[in-house]
C-alpha positions as CSV (number, residue, x, y, z in Angstrom):
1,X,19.8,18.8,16.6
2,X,16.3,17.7,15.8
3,X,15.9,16.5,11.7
4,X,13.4,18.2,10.1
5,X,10.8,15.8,8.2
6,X,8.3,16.7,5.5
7,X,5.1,14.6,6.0
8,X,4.1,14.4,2.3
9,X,-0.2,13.2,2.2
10,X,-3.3,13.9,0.1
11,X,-2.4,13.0,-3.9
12,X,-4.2,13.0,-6.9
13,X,-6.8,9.6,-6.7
14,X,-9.3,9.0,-4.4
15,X,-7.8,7.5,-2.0
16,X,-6.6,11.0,-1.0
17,X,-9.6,10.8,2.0
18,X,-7.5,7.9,3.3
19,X,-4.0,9.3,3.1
20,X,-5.4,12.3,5.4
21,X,-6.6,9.8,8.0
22,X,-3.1,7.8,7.6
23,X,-1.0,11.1,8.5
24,X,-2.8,12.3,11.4
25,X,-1.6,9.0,12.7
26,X,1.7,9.1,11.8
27,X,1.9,12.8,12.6
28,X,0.6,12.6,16.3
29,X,3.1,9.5,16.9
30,X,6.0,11.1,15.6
31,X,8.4,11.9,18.4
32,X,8.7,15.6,18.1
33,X,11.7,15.1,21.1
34,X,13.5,13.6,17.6
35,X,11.7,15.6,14.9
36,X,10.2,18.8,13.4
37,X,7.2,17.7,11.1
38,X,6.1,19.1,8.9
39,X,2.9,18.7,7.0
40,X,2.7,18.6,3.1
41,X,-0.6,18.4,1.2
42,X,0.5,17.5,-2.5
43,X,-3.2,18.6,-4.3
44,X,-3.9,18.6,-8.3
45,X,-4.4,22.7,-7.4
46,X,-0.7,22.6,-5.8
47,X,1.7,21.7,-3.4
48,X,1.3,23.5,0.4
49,X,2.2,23.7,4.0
50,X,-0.1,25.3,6.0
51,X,1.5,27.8,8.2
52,X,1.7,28.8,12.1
53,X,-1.0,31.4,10.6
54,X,-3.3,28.9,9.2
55,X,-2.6,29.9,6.0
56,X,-1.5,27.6,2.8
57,X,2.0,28.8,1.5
58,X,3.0,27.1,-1.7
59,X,6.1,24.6,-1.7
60,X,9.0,25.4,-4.2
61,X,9.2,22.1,-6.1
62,X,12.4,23.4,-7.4
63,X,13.9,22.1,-4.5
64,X,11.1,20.8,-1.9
65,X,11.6,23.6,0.2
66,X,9.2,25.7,2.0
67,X,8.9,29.4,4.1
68,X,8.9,29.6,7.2
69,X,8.8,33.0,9.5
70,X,10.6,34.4,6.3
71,X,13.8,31.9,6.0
72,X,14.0,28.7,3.6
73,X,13.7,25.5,4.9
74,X,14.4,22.1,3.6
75,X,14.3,18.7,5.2
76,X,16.6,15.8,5.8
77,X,14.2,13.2,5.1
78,X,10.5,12.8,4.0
79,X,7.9,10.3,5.5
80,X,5.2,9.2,2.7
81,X,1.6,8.9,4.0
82,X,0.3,8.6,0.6
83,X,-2.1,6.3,-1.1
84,X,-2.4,6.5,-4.2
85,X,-0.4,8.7,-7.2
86,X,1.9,10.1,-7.1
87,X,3.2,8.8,-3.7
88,X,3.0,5.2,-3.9
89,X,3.7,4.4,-7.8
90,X,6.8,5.3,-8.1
91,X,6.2,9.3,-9.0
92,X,7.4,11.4,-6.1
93,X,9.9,9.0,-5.2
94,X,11.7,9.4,-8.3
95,X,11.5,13.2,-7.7
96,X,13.1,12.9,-4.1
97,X,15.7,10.8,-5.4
98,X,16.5,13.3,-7.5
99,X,16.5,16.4,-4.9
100,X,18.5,13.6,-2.8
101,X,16.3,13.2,-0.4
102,X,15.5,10.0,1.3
103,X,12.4,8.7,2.0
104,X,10.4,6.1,4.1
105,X,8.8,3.9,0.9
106,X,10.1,1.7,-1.1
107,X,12.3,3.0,-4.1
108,X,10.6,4.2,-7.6
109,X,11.5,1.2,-9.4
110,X,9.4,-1.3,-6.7
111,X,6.5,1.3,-6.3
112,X,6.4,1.6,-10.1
113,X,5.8,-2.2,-10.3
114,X,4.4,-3.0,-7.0
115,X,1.3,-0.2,-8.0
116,X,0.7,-2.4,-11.1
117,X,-1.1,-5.5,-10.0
118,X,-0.4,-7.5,-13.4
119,X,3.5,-6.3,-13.3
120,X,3.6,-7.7,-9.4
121,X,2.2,-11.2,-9.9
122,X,4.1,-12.1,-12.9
123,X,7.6,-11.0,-10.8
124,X,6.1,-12.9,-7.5
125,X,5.7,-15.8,-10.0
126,X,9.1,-15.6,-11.3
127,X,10.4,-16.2,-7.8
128,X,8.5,-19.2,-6.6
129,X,5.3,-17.3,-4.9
130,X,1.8,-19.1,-5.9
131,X,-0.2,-16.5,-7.4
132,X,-3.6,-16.5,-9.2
133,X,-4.3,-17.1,-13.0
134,X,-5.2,-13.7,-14.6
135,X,-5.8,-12.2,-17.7
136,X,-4.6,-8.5,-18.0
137,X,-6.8,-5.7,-20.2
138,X,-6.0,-2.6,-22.1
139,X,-8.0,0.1,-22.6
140,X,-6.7,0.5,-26.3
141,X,-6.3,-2.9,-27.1
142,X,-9.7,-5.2,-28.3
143,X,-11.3,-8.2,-25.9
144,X,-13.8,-10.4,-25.4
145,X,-15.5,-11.6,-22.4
146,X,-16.2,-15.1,-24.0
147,X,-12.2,-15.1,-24.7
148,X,-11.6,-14.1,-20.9
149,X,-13.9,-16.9,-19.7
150,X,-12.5,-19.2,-21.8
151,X,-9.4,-18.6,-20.0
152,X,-10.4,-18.7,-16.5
153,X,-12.5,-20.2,-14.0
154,X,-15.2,-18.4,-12.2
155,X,-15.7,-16.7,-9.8
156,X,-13.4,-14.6,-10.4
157,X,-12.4,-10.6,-9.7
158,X,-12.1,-8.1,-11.8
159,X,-9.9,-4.9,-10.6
160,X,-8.2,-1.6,-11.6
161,X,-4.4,-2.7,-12.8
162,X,-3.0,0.8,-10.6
163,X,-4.3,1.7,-7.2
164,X,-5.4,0.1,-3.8
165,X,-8.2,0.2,-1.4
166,X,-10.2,-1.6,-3.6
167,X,-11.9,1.1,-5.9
168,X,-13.5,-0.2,-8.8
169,X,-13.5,-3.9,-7.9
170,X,-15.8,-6.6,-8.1
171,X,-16.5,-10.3,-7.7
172,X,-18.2,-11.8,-10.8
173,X,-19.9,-15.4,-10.7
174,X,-20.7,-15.7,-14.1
175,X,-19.9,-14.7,-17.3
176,X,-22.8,-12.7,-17.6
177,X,-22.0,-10.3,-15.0
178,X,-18.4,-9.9,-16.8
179,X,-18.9,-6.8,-19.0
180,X,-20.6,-4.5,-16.6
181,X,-17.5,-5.0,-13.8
182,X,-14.5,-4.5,-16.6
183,X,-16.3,-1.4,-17.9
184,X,-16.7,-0.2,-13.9
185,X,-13.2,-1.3,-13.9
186,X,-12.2,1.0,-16.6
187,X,-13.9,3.8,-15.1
188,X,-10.9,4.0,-12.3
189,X,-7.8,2.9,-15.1
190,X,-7.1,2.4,-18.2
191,X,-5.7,-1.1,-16.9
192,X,-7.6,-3.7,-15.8
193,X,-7.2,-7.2,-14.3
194,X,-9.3,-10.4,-14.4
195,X,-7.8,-13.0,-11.6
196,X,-9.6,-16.2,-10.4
197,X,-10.5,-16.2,-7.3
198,X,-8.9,-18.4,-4.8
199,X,-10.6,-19.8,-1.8
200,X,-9.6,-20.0,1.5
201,X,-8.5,-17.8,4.6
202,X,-7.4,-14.3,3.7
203,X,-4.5,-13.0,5.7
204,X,-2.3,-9.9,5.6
205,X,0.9,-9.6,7.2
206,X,3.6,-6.5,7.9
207,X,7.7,-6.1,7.1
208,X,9.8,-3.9,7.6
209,X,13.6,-3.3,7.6
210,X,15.0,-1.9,10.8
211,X,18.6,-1.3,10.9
212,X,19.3,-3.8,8.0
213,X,17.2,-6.9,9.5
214,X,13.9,-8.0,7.6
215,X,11.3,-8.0,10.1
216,X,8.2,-9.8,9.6
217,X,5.3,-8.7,11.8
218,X,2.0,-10.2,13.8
219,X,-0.2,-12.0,11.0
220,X,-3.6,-10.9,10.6
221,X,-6.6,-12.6,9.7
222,X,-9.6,-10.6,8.0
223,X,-12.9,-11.4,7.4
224,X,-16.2,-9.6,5.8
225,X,-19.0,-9.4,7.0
226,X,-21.5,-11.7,5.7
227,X,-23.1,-8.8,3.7
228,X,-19.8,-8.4,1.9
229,X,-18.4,-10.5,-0.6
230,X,-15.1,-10.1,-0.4
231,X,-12.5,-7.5,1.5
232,X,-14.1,-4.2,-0.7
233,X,-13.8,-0.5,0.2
234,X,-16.5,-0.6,2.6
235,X,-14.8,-3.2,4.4
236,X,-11.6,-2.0,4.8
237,X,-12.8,1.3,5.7
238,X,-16.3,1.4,6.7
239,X,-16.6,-1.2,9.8
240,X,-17.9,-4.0,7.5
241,X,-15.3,-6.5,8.4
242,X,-13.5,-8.0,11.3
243,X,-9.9,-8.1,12.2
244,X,-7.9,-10.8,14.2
245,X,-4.2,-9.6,14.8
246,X,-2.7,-12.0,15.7
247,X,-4.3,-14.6,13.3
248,X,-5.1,-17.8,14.8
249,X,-3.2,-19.9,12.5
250,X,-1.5,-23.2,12.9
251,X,2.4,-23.3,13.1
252,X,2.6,-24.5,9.6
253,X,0.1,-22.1,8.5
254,X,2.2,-19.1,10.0
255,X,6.0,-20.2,8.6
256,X,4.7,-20.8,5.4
257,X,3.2,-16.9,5.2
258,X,5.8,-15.4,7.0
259,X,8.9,-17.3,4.6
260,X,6.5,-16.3,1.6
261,X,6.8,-12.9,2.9
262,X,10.4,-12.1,3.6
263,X,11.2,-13.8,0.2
264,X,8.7,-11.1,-1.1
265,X,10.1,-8.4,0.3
266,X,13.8,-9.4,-0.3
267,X,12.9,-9.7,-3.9
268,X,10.8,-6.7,-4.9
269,X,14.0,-4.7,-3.2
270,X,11.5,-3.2,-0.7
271,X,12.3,-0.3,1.5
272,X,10.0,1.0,4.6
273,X,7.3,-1.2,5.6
274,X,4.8,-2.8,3.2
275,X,2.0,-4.9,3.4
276,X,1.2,-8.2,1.5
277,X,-2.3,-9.9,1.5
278,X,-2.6,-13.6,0.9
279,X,-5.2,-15.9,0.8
280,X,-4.4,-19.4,2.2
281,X,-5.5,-22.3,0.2
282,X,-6.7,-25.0,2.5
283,X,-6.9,-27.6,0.1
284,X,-3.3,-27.0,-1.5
285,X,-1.7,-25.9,1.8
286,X,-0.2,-22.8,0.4
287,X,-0.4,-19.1,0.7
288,X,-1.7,-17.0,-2.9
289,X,-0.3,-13.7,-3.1
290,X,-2.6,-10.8,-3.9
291,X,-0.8,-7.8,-4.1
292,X,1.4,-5.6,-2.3
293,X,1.1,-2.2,-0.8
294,X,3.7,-0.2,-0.6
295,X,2.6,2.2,1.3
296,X,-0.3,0.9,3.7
297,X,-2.7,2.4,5.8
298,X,-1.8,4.1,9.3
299,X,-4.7,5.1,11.0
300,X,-5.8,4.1,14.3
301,X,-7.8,1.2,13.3
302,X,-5.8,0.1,10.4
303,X,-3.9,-3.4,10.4
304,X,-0.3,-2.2,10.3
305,X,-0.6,-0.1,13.8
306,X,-2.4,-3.6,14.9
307,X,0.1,-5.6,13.9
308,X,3.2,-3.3,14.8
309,X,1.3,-3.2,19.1
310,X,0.7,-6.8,18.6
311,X,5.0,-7.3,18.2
312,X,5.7,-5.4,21.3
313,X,6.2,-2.0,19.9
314,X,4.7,1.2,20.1
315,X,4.0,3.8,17.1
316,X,6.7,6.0,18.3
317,X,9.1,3.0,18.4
318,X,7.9,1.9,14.5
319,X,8.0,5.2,13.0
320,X,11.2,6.1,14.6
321,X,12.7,2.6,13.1
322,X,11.4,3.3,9.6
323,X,13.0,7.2,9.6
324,X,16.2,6.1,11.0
325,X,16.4,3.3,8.5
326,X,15.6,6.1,5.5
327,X,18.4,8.6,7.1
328,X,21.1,5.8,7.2
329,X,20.6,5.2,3.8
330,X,21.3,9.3,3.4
């Protein structure tokens, strides 16, 4: 008997626009020989599956189950393509756990942590990953920007603690330009961070657990365009950088980002697939962690499917791996 899956997308931040784009993916390489799918759009206005009709019934949150032709349904396992809250900070994973349900993301411990960029380096620092030197704001709490650049060496970034794609951040030369990007910052969260920037290659790289063995995927390199400053929204999203999967890296260069991610994964506890960016320091040898994303992007151009053909496999294949792996754990 086929399971039936729940395809949860959309959420509450802006990155909603890129969790649509990430489903259709993962919907139209879902082998339906295996699986009924079915489509969840979690919106501020409500919860909904759009019906054989075309028309938006409303899902009982009571116990994630919807209608269809008249008879309850609920699912034996749910497949997050969400960016954003509440599907990659921990939220709806803690609400699946309690329904029961598993799920194809990390648990709500690591998505809780992994979502907050301060809370991730100072654990990826704790065991043995180089990291940047940052200084982490409140929104409630008073600073400076002559105490910040007292502190750190520019250039340096300044980001939204919570949240991905790159919303709200900027690269800041000088201390002048310091004010303007925390305050753009602290348009997006009421968290924000100030890292130093480190020079060198930037590569991001895939794992995954498939039927209990850590598997690290194809590394990519990525590079803006010369009109970009670093890897923004318009970058990842827009056409305004290139890809190379597989990264043309030395041996040395390789190992040392692929050892730095499996000892990543193993200790944030990571389910499902993730992604972790790095930047390679030429001068000290070593990979920098960024951050990690526990749920990244799936949609045709995006670096995981990349990464995932360059290894061999097809989308079928992957997706099939990462729901098998959830249901086991059911």
């Amino acid at each position: 008997m086929k399971k039936k899956i729940a395809l949860v997308t959309g959420g509450y931040s802006g990155e909603a626009v890129v969790s649509y784009k990430s489903a259709k993916t993962i919907y139209n390489h879902l082998d339906k020989s295996k699986y009924d799918v079915y489509v969840i759009d979690v919106r501020t206005d409500g919860w909904f599956f759009e019906d054989a009709g075309g028309q938006n019934q409303l899902v009982d949150k009571n116990d994630f189950s919807i209608l269809v032709n008249g008879s309850k349904l609920t699912f034996d396992a749910v497949f997050i393509g969400m960016h954003g809250t509440p599907g990659e900070d921990g939220k709806l994973q803690g609400y699946f756990d309690l329904l029961g349900l598993p799920y194809t993301s990390c648990n709500a411990a690591t998505s809780a942590i992994t979502f907050n960029k301060r809370y991730t380096v100072a654990v990826a620092a704790f065991a043995g990953i180089h990291v940047a030197k940052s200084v982490h704001l409140f929104r409630h709490v008073t600073w400076s920007v002559a105490d910040i650049a007292r502190q750190l060496r520019f250039p340096v970034f300044v980001k939204p603690n919570n949240g991905g794609s790159s919303i709200g951040m900027s690269k800041v030369n000088q201390e002048e330009g310091l004010q303007a990007a925390i305050e753009k910052a602290f348009g997006e969260d009421d968290q924000v961070l100030v890292e130093e920037m480190i020079s060198g290659r930037e590569f991001t790289i895939g794992v995954f657990q498939s039927k209990g063995e850590v598997i690290v995927l194809p590394m990519t390199e990525v590079r803006a365009h010369a009109d970009k400053e670093f890897f923004d929204y318009e970058a990842k999203y827009q056409g305004k950088s290139d890809e190379e999967t597989p990264a043309r890296a030395s041996e040395e260069e390789y190992r040392k980002v692929k050892e730095a991610a499996e000892r990543i994964y193993r200790a944030f506890n990571c389910s499902g697939v993730i992604r972790i960016d790095f930047i390679y320091n030429g001068e000290k040898q070593e990979p920098y962690m960024l951050e990690i994303n526990t749920v990244p992007g799936q949609s045709d151009a995006s670096i995981i499917p990349q990464q995932v053909r360059a290894y061999g496999w097809t989308l079928e294949q992957f997706y099939s791996a990462l729901l098998d792996e959830a249901l086991i754990k059911k």
